[in-house]
C-alpha positions as CSV (number, residue, x, y, z in Angstrom):
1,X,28.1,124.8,24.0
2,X,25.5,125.3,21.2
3,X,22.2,122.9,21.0
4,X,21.2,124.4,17.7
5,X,22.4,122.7,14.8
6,X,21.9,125.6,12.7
7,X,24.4,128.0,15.2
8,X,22.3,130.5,15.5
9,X,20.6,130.4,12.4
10,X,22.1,132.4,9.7
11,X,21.8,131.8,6.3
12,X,25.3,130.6,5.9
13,X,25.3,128.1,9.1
14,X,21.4,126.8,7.3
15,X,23.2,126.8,3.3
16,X,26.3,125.0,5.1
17,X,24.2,122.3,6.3
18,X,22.1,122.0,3.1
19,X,25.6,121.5,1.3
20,X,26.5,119.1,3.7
21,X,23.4,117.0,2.7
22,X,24.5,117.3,-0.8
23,X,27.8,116.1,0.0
24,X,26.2,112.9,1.5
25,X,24.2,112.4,-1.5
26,X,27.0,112.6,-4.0
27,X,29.7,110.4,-1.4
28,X,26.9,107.6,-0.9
29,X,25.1,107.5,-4.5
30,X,21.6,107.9,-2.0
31,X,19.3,110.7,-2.3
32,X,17.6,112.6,0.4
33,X,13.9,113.3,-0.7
34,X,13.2,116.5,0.0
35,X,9.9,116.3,-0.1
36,X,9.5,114.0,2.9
37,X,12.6,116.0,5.1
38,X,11.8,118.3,7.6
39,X,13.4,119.8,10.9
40,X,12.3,120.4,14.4
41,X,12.6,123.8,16.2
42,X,12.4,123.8,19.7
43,X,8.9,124.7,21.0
44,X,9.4,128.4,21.7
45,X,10.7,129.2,18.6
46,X,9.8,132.5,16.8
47,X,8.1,132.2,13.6
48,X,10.3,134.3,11.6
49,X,13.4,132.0,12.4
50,X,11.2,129.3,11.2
51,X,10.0,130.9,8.1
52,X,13.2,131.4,7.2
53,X,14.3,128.0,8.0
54,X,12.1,127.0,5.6
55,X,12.9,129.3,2.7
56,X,16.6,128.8,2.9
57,X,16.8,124.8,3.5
58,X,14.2,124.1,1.7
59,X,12.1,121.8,4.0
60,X,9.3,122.3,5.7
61,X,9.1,122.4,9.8
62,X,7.4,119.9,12.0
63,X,7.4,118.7,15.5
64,X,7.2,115.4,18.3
65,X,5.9,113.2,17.7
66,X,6.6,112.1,14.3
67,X,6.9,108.7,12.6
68,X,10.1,107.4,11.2
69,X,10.4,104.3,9.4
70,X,7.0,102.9,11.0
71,X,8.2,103.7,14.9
72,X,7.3,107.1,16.6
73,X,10.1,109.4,17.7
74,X,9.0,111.3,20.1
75,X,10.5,114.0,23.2
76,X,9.9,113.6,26.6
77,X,7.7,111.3,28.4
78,X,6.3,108.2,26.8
79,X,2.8,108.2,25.7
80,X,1.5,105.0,24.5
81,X,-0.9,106.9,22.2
82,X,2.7,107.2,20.0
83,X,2.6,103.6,19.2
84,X,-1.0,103.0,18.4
85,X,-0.2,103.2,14.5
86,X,2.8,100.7,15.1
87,X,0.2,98.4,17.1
88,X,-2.3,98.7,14.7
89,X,-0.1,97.6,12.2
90,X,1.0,94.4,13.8
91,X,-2.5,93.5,15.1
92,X,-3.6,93.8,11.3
93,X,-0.9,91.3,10.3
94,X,-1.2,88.9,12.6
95,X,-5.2,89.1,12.1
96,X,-3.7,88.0,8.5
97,X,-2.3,84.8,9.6
């Protein structure tokens, strides 16, 4: 069973999945914003996978923890340094009150 979303990332598995994305885009009448999409490599990674990850796709790489929608996303343990911009937030609104 593969983990890799990308099956081994060849250039037709990476365009396949950057069509797929189009696909949603025309289906749904939404559009992805490249700008703000990126994807996660596991940590060992070698940089010329990534590289051309990012050539191909389009989107640049990134990795835990990340903010989504205001709320971290994060791998492994918890950390409560993840949710300090999330606290901050609602301390600043309720501060408003």
């Amino acid at each position: 069973m593969r983990r890799d979303v990308t099956s081994g990332g060849n250039n037709k598995s990476i365009k396949l999945i950057k069509h797929q994305i189009r696909r949603y885009e025309k289906a749904s009448g939404q559009q992805v914003n490249d700008s703000k999409s990126f994807f996660i490599t596991a940590p060992k990674t070698v940089s010329n996978r990534i590289n051309r990850l990012r050539r191909v796709i389009g989107y640049m790489d990134n990795t835990f923890p990340f903010s989504y929608l205001g709320c971290p996303i994060y791998n492994g343990k918890k950390n409560l340094r993840y949710f300090d911009g999330m606290l901050a937030k609602i301390v600043k609104r309720l501060n408003g009150w």
